[in-house]
C-alpha positions as CSV (number, residue, x, y, z in Angstrom):
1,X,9.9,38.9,-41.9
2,X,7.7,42.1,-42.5
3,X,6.7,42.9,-46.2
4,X,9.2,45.3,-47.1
5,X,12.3,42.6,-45.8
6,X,10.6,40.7,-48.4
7,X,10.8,43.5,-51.0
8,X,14.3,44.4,-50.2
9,X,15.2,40.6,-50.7
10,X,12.8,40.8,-54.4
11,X,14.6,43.6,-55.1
12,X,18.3,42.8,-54.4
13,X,17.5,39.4,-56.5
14,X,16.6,42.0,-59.5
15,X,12.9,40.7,-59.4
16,X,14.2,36.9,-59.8
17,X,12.0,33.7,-60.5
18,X,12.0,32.4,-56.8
19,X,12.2,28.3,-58.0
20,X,11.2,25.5,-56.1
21,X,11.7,21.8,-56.9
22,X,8.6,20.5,-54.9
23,X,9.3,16.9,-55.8
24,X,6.0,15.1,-54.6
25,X,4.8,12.6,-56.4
26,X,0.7,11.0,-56.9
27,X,2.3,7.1,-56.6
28,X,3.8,5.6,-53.6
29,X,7.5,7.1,-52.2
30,X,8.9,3.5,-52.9
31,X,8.0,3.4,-56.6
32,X,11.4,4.0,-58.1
33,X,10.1,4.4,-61.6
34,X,9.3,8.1,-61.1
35,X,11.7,10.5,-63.1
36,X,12.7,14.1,-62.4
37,X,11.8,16.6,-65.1
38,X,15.0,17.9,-67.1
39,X,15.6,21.8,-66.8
40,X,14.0,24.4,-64.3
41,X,10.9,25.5,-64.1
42,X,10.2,29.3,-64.3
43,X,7.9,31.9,-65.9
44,X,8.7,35.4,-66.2
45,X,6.5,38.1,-64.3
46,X,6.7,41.7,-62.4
47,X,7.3,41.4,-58.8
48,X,5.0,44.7,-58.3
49,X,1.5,45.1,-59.8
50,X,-0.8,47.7,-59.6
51,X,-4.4,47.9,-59.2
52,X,-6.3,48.9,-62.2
53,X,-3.4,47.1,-64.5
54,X,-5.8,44.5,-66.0
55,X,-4.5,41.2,-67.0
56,X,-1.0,39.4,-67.2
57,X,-0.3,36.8,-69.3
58,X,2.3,34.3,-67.4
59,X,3.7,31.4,-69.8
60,X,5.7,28.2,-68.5
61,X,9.5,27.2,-69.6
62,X,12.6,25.9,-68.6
63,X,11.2,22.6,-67.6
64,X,11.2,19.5,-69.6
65,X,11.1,15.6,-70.5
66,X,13.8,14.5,-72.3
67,X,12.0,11.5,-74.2
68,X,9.6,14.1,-75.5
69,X,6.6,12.7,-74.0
70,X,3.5,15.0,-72.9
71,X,3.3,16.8,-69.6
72,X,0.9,18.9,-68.3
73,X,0.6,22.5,-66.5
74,X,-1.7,23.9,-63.6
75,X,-1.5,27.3,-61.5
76,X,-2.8,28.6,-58.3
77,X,-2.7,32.3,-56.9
78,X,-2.8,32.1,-52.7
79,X,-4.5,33.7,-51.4
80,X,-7.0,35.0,-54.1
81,X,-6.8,31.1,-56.1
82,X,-6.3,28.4,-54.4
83,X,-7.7,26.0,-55.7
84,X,-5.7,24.6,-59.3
85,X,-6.3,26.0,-62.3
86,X,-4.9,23.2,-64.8
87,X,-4.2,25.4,-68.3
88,X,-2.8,22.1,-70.1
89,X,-3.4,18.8,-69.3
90,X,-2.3,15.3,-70.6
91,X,-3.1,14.8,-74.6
92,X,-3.8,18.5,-75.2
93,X,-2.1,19.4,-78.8
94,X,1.5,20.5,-78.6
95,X,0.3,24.4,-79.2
96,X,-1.4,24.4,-75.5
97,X,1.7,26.4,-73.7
98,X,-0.1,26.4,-70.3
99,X,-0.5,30.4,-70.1
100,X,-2.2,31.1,-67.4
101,X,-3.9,35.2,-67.4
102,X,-3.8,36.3,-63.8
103,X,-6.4,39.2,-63.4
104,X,-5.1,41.9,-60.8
105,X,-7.0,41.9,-57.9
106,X,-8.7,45.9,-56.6
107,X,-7.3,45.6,-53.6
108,X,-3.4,45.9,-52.1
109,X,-2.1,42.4,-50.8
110,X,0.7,39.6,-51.4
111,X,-0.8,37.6,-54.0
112,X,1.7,33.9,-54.4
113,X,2.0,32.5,-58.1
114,X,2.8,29.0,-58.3
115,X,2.9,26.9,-61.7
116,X,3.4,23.1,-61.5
117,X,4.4,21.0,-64.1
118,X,3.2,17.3,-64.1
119,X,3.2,14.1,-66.2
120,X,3.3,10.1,-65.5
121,X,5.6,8.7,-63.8
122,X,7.4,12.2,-62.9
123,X,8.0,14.3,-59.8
124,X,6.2,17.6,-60.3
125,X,7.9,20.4,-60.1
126,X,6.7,23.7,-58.9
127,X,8.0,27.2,-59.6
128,X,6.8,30.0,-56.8
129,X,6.7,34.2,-57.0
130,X,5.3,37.0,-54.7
131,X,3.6,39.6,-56.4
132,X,2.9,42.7,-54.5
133,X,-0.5,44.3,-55.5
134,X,-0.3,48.5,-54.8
135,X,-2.3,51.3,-55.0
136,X,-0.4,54.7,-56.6
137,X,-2.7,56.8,-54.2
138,X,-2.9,54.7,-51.1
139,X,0.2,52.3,-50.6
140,X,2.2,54.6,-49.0
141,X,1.1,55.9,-46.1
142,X,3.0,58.9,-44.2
143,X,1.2,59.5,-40.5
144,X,0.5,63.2,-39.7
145,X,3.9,65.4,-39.0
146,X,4.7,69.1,-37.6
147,X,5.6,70.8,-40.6
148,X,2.4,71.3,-43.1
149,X,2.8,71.8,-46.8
150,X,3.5,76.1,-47.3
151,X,1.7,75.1,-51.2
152,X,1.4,73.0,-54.2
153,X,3.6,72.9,-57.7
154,X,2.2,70.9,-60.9
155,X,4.5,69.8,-63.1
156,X,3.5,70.6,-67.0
157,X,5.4,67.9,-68.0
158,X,2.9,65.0,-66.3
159,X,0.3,66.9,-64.3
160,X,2.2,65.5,-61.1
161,X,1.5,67.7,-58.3
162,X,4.2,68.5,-55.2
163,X,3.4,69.5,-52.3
164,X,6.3,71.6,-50.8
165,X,7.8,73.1,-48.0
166,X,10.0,75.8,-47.2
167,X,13.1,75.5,-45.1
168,X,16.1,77.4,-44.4
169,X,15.2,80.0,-47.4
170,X,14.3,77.1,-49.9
171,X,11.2,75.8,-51.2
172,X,11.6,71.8,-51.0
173,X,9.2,68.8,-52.7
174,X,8.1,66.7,-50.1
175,X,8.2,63.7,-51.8
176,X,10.3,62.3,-54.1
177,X,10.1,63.5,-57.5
178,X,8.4,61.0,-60.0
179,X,8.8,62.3,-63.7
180,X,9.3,59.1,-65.9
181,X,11.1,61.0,-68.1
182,X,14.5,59.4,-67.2
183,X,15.4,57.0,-64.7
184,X,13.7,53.8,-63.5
185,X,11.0,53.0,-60.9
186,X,11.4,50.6,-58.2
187,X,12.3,47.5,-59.3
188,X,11.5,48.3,-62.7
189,X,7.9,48.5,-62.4
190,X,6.0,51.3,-63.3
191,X,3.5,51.0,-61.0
192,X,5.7,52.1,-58.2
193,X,7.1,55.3,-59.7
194,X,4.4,57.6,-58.0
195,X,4.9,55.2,-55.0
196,X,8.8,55.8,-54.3
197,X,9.5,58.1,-57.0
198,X,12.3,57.8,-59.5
199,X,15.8,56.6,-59.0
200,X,18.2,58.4,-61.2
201,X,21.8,58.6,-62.1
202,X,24.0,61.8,-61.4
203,X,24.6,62.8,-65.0
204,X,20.3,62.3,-65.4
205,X,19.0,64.5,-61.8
206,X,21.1,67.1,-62.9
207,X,18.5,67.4,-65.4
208,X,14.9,65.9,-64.4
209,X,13.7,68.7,-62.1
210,X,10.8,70.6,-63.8
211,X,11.6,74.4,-65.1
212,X,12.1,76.7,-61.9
213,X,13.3,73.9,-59.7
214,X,16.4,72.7,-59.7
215,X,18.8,69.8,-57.9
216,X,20.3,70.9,-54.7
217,X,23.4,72.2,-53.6
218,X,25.8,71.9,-50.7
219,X,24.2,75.5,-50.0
220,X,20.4,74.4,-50.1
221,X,21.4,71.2,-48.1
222,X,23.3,73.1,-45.5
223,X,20.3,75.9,-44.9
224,X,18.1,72.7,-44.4
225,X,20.2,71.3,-41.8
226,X,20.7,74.6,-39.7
227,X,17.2,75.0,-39.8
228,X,16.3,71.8,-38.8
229,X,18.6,72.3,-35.5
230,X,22.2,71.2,-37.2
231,X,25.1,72.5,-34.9
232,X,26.9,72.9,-38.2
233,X,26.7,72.3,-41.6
234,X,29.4,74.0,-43.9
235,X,31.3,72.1,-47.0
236,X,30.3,68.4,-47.1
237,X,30.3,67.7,-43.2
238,X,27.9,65.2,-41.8
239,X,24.8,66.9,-40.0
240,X,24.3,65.8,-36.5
241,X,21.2,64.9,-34.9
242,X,18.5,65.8,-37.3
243,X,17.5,62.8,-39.4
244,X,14.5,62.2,-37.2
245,X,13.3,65.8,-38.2
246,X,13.6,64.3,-41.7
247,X,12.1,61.1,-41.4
248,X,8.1,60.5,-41.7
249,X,6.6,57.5,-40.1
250,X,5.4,55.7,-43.0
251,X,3.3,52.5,-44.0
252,X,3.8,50.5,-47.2
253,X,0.9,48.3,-48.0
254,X,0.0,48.4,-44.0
255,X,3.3,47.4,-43.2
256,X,5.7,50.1,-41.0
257,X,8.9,51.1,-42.6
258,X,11.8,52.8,-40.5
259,X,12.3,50.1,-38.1
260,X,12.2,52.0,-34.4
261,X,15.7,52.1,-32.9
262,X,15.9,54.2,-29.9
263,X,18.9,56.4,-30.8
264,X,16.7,58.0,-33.6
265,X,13.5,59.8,-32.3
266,X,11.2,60.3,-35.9
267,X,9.5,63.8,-35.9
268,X,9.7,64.6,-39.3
269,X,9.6,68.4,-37.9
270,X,11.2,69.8,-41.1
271,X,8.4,68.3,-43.3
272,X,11.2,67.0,-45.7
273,X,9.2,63.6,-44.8
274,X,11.8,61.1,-46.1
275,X,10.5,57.4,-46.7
276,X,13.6,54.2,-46.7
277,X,13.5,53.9,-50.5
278,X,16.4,52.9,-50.8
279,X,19.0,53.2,-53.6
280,X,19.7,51.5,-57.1
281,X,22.6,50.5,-59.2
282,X,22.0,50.7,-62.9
283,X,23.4,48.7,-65.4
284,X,22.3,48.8,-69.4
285,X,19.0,49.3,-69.5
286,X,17.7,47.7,-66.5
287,X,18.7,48.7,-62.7
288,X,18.9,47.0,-59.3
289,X,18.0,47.9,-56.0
290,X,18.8,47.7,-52.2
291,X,18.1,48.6,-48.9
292,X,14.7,49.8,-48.8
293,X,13.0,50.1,-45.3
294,X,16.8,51.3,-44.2
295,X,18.0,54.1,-45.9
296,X,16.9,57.3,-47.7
297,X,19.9,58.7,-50.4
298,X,19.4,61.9,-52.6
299,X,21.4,63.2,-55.3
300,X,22.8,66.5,-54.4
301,X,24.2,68.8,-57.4
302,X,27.8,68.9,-56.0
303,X,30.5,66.4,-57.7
304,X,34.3,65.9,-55.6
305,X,37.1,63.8,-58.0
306,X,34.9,63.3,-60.7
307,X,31.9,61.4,-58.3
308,X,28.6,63.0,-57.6
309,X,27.4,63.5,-54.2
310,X,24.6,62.4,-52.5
311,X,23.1,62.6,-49.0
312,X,21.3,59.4,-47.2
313,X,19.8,59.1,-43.6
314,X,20.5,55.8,-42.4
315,X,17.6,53.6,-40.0
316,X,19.7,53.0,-36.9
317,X,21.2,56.6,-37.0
318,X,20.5,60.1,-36.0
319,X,22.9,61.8,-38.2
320,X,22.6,62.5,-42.1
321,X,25.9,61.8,-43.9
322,X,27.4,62.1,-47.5
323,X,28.4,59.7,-49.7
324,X,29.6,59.9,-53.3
325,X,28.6,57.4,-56.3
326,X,29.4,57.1,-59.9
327,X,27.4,59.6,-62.3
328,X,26.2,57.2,-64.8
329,X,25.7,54.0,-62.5
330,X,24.5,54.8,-59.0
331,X,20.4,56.0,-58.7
332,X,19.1,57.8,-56.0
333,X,16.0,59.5,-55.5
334,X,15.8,63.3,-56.2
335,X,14.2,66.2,-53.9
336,X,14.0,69.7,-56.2
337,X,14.5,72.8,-54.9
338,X,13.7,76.5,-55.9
339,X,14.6,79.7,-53.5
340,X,11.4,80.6,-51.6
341,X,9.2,83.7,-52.9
């Protein structure tokens, strides 16, 4: 499974503690005085980690011995720390926790946390989570396409700068807008908001695109679809043949997103140069997401029986079609728009 099956399977998990009973012990498999530990082992920590963010404290829990008796902790960080780094050991006072501060490596890779647990006469137990280490400026990476950048926006509000392109008689970001000002990032980590952009609710893109932009409409969406070599494209039909002309090839982290199928030939002609980001649900103040390295959805300014409307390319197919999602639940990524000059 490539790295971004493995995100998609983070992500869809909502960042969960991956947990792993390893149940080996030091004494012989026939000694059937060894006990199990009570509980489950787990620490909390980001499944996304970005280079330059310092240090991350990562404390033990969930695992215990019922008779009270001491235990002990030790970590390791494969590849990067491999050998064990015991933080609490046998007779160390009951205030040792077994925190262990993981220091982000400057470089992008897959870094494995693993905390054990371990005492006398007991199993250890092991608890196991990938961390993906990015780069804001480098971990996406889109190959060279047809359709050049016509100029550059900065938005006031951050200093973010778009590149944009202009199609069908509108001047369109070419990547998805990033203002943290609403929404969430990817998987709730921060780090991958310039990476993937936002995902935001209906009721919240109707609003996050910087002064003189604005969400599109069925109109803007349509232009870009003639122009890009749609047959038709009126009201909320589905526009034949041109997702390639959308898509850019792109690398996360090395790894190839948009999985080649042969009924869609990637060109990324228009420029638009859509990445499989994915989409989100939100619920409270966290969100959950799915499908990245397969589809691409975008909020569209056009509601139908009280839904917003969004438009996705889909990985196996050559076509861009229109869905509809609930205004204050489903997140999608947001392209802004502005007539050209």
């Amino acid at each position: 499974m490539d790295l971004l099956g493995k995100i998609s399977k983070l992500a869809m998990a909502a960042a969960a503690l991956v947990a792993v009973a390893a149940c080996h012990k030091d004494k012989g498999d026939d000694d059937s005085s060894y006990t199990y530990f009570s509980g489950v082992l787990a620490f909390d920590c980001p499944s996304f980690m970005g280079v330059g963010d310092g240090d991350y404290t990562l404390i033990p829990n969930g695992a215990y011995r019922k008779d009270g008796g001491d235990y002990g902790y030790y970590w390791t960080a494969s590849p990067i720390q491999t050998a064990r780094d015991t933080t609490r050991r046998i007779g160390d006072p009951s205030s040792a926790d077994g925190r262990f501060v993981f220091s982000v490596p400057d470089t992008m890779c897959t870094v494995t946390l693993l905390c054990g647990i371990f005492a006398d006469e007991y199993y250890t137990s092991t608890a196991t989570k990938q961390v993906v280490i990015v780069k804001p400026d480098s971990s996406l990476r889109i190959d060279a396409f047809t359709a050049g950048p016509d100029g550059t926006f900065t938005d006031t509000r951050d200093g973010q700068k778009y590149e944009y392109r202009s199609i069908g008689g509108y001047d369109w970001f070419m990547r998805n807008l990033s203002w943290a000002g609403a929404g969430k990032p990817f998987d709730n980590a921060s780090c991958m908001e310039p990476i993937f952009g936002g995902y935001y609710t209906w009721d919240e893109a109707k609003t996050v695109c910087p002064e003189g932009w604005t969400l599109p409409d069925s109109t803007a969406w349509n232009a870009l679809a003639l122009a890009a070599g749609a047959k038709e494209a009126a009201g909320l039909s589905t526009y034949e043949g041109i997702a390639g002309s959308m898509m850019a090839n792109c690398y996360f982290n090395g790894d190839r997103m948009w999985e080649y199928w042969p009924a869609v030939k990637i060109t990324n002609a228009t420029g638009f140069s859509a990445i499989p980001s994915g989409y989100g649900n939100k619920a409270e103040d966290l969100a959950t997401f799915y499908d990245v390295d397969y589809y691409s959805a975008f909020w569209t300014a056009d509601e139908n029986d009280g839904l917003g409307l969004y438009r996705y390319l889909y990985v196996q197919k050559p076509d861009v079609y229109v869905g509809n999602g609930h205004k204050d639940t489903f997140m999608a990524n947001v392209r802004c728009v502005r007539k050209s000059h």
